[in-house]
Backbone as CSV, one residue per row, in Angstrom:
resi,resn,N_x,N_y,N_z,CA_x,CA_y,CA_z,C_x,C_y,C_z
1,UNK,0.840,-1.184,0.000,0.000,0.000,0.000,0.885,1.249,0.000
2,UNK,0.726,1.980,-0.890,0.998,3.420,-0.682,0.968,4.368,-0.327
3,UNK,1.460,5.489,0.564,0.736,6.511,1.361,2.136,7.700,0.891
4,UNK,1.757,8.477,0.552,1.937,9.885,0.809,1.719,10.933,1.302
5,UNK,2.567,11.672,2.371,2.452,12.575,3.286,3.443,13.599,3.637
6,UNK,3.341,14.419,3.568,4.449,15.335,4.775,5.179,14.778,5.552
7,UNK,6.345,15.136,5.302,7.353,14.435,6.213,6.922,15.171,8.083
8,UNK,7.510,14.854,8.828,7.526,15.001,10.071,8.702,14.582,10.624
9,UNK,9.456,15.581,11.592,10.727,15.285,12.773,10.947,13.799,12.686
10,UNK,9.493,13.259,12.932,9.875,11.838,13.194,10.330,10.992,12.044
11,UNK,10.538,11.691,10.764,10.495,10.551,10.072,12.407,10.425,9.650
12,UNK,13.075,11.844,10.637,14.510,12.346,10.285,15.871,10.627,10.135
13,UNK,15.187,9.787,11.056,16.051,8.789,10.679,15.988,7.902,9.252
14,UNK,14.943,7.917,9.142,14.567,7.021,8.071,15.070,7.976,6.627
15,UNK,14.433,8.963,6.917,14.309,10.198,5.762,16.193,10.353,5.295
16,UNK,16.822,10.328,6.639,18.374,10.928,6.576,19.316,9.714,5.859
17,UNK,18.929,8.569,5.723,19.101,7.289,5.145,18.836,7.251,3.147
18,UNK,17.451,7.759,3.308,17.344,8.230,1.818,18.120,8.672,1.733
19,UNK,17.934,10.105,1.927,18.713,11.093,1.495,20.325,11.232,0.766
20,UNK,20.886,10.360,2.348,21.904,9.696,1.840,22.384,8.719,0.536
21,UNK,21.355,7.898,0.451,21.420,7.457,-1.121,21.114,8.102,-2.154
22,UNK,20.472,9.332,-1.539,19.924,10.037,-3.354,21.442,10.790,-3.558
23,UNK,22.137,11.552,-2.331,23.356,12.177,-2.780,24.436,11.065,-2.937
24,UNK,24.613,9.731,-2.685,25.843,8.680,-3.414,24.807,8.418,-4.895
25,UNK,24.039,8.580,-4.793,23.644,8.649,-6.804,24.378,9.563,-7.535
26,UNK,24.896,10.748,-6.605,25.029,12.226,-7.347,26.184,11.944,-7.256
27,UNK,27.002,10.903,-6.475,29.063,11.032,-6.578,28.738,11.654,-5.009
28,UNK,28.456,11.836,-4.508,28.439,12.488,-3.030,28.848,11.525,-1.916
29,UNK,29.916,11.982,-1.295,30.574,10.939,0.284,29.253,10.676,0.610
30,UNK,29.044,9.232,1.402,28.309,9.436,2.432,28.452,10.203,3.710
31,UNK,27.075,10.272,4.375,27.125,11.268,5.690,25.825,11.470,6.018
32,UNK,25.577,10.006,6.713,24.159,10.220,6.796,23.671,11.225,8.309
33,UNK,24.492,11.316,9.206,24.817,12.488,10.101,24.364,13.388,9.826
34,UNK,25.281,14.409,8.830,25.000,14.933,8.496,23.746,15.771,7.627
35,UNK,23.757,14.913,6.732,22.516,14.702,6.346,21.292,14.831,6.866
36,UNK,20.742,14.316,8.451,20.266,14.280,9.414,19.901,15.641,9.895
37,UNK,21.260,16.335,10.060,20.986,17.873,10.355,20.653,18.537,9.650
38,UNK,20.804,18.271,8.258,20.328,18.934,6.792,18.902,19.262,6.834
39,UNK,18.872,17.750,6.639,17.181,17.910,6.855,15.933,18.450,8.062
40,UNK,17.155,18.280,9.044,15.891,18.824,10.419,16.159,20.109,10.379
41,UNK,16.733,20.800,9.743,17.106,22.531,9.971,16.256,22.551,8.680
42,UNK,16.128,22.313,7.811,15.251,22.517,6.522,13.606,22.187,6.999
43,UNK,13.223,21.419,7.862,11.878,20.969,8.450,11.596,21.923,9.548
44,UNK,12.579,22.587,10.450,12.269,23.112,11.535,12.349,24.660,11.064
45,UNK,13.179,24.850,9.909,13.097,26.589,9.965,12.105,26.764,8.460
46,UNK,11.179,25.386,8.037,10.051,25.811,7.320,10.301,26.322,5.660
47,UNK,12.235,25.527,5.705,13.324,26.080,4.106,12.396,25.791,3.147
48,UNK,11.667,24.298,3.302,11.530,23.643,1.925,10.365,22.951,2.666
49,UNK,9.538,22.408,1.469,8.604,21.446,1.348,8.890,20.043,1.273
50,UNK,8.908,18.573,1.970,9.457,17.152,2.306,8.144,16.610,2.182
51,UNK,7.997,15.918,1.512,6.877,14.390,0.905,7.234,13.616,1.093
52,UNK,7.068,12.254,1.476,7.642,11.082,1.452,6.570,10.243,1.621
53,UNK,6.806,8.879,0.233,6.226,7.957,0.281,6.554,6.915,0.932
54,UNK,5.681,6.080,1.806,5.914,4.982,2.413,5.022,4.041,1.768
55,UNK,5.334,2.414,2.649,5.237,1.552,2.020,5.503,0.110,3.266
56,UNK,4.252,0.079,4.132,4.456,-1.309,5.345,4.984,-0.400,6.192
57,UNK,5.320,0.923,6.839,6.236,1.496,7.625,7.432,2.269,7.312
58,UNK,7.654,1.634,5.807,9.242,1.770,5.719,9.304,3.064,4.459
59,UNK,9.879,4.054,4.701,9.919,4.800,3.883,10.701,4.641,2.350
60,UNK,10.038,4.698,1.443,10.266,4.272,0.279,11.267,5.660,-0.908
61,UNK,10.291,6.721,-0.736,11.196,7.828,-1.447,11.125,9.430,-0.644
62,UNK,10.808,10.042,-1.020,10.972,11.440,-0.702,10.813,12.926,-2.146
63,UNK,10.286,13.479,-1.842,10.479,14.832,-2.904,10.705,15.951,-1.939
64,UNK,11.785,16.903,-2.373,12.144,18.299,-1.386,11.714,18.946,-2.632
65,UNK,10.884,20.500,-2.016,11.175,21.369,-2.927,11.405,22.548,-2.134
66,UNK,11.977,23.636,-2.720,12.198,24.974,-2.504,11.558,26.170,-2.755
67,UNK,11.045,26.929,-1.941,9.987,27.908,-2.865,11.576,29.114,-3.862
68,UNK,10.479,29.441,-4.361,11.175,30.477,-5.831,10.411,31.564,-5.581
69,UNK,10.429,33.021,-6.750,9.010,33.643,-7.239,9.644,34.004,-8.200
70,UNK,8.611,34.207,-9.122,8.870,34.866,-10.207,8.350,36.144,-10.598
71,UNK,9.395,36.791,-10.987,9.046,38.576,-10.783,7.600,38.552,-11.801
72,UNK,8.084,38.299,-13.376,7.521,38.524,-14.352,5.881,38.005,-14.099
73,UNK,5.993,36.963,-13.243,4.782,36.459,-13.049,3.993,36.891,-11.782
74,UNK,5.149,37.364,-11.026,4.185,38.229,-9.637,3.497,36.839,-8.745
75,UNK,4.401,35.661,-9.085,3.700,33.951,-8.112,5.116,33.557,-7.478
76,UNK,4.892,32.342,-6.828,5.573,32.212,-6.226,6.032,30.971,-6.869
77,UNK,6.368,30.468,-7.290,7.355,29.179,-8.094,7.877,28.012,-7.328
78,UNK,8.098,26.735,-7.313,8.794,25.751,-6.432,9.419,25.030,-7.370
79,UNK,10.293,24.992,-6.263,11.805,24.094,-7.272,11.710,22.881,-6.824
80,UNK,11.315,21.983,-7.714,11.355,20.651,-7.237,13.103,20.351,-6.960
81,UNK,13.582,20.155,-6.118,14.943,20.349,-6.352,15.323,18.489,-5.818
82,UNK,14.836,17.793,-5.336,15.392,16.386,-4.895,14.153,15.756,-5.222
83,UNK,14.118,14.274,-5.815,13.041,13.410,-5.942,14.440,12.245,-5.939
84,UNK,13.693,10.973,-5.082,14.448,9.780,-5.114,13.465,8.664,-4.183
85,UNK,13.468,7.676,-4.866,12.519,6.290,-4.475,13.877,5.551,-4.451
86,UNK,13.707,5.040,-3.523,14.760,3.232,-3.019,14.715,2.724,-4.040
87,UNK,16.059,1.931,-4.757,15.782,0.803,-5.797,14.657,-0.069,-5.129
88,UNK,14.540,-0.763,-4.192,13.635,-1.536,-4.075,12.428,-1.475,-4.185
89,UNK,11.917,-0.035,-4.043,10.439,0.342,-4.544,10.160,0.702,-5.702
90,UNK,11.122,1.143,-6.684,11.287,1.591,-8.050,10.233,0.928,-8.863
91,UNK,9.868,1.434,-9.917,9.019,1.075,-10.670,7.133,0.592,-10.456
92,UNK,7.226,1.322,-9.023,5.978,1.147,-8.851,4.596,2.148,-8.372
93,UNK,5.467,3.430,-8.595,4.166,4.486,-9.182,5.005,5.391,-7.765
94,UNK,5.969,5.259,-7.049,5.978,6.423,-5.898,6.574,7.407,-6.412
95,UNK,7.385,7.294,-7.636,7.719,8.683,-8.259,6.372,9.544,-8.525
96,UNK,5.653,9.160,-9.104,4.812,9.788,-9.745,3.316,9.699,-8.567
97,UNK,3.517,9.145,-7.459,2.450,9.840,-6.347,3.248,10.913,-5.711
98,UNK,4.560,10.977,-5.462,5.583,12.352,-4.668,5.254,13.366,-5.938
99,UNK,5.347,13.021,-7.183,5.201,14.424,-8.173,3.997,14.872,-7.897
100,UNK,2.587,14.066,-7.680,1.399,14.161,-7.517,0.818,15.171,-6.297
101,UNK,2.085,14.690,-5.025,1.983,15.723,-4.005,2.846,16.789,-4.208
102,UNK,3.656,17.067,-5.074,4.481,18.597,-5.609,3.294,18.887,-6.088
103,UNK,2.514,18.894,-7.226,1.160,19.706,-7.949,0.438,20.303,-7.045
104,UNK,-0.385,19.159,-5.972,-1.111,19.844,-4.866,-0.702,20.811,-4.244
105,UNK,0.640,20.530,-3.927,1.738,22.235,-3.214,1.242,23.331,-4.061
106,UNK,1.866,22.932,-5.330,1.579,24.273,-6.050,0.056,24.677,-6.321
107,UNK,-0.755,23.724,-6.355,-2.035,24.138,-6.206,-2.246,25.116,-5.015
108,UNK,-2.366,24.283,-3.613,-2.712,24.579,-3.142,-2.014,26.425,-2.595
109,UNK,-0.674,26.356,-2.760,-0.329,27.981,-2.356,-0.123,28.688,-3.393
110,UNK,-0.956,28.581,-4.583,-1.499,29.712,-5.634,0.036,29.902,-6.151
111,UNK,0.806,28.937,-6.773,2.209,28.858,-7.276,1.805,29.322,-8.911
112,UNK,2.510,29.580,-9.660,2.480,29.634,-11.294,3.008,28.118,-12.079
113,UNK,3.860,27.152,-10.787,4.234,26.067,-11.578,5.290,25.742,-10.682
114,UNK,6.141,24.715,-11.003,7.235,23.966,-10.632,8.091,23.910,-11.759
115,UNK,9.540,24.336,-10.925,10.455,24.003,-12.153,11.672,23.039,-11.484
116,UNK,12.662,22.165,-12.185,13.141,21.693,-11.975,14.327,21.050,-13.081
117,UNK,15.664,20.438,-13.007,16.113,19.801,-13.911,16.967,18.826,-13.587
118,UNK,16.999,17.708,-14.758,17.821,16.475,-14.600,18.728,16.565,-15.816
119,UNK,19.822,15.935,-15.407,20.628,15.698,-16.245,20.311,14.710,-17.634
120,UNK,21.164,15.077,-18.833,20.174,14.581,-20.068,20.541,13.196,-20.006
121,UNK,21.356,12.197,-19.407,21.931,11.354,-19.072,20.579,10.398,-18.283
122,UNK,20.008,11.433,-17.472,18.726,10.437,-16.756,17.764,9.907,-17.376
123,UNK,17.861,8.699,-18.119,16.804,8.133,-19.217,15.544,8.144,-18.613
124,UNK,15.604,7.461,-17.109,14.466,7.675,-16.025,13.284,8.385,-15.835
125,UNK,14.482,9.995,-15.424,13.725,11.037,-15.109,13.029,11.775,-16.427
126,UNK,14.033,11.486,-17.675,13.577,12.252,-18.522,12.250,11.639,-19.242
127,UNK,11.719,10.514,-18.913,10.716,9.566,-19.630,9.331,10.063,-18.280
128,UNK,10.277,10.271,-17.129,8.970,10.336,-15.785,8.473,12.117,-16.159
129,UNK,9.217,12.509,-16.042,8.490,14.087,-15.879,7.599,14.477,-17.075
130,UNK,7.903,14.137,-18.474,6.851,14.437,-19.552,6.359,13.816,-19.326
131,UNK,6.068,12.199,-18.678,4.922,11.726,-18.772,4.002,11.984,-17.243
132,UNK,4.001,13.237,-16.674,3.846,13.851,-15.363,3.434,14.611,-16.056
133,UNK,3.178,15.563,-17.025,3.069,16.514,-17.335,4.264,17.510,-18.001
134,UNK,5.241,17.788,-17.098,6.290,18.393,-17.098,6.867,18.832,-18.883
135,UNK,6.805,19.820,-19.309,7.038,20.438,-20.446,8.674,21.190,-20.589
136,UNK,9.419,20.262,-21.518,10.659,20.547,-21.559,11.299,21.574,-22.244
137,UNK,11.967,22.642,-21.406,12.003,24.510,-21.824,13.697,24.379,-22.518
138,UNK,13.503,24.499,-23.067,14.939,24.717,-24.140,15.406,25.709,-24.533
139,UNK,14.450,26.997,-24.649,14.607,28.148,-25.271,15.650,29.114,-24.555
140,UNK,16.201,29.058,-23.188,17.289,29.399,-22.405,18.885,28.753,-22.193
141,UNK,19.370,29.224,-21.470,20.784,28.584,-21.555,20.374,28.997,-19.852
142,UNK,21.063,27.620,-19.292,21.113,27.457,-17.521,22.242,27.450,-17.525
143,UNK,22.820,28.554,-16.628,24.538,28.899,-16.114,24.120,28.585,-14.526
144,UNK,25.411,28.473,-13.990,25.687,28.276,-12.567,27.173,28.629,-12.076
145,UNK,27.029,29.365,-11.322,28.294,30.114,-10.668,28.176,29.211,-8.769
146,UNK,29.384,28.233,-9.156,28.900,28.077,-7.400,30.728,28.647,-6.602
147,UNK,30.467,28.180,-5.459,31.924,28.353,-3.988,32.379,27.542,-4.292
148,UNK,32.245,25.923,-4.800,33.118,24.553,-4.844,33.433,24.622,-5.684
């Protein structure tokens, strides 16, 4: 059975375990510690929006997003910025019930949309999000200036 919900404090062990595997997908050390604090300072100071699907108890994936706004549009925008399901639950619809609870977000706090991106490499993601809806914007060039 499937359930999707708002994460909660309580779910920081289980949740900090994902997490940890979605960043060794990305080349990222582990640190699930860390990680741990990531996420409860992001839940407690209200940073981001946390979904997570479960499955018997056991938490299966997670979606974070970030709010945005957009001037031109005068709304407020969310960055889907993390989505990741356990290999072991893969392929059985929790991607696409966590995208299901990103829409309602943006429904529900009068957003203009969700934006987000994967690398063109993700055969996965790039087959899940158009078939979510998700409409692929090409007409820009995405730069990034980071500290690392």
């Amino acid at each position: 059975m499937k359930i999707t919900r708002k994460v909660t404090v309580n779910d920081i062990d289980q949740l900090a375990e994902l997490f940890d595997q979605y960043r060794i997908f990305y080349h990222k050390n582990s640190d699930v510690q860390k990680a741990a604090i990531f996420l409860r300072e992001r839940i407690e100071n209200k940073d981001s929006a946390i979904f997570v699907a479960e499955s018997e108890g056991s938490l299966a994936g997670f979606v974070q997003l970030y709010p945005l706004f957009s001037s031109t549009r005068m709304k407020r925008y969310w960055l889907l910025n993390d989505l990741f399901v356990n290999e072991n639950f893969r392929g059985k619809g929790f991607s696409k019930a966590l995208i299901e609870e990103a829409k309602d977000l943006a429904r529900s706090t009068n957003a203009c949309g969700i934006l987000l991106e994967t690398g063109k490499s993700n055969d996965i993601g790039n087959k899940l999000y158009p078939g979510c809806g998700f409409k692929l914007y090409d007409e820009v060039n995405f730069y990034e200036w980071t500290t690392e």
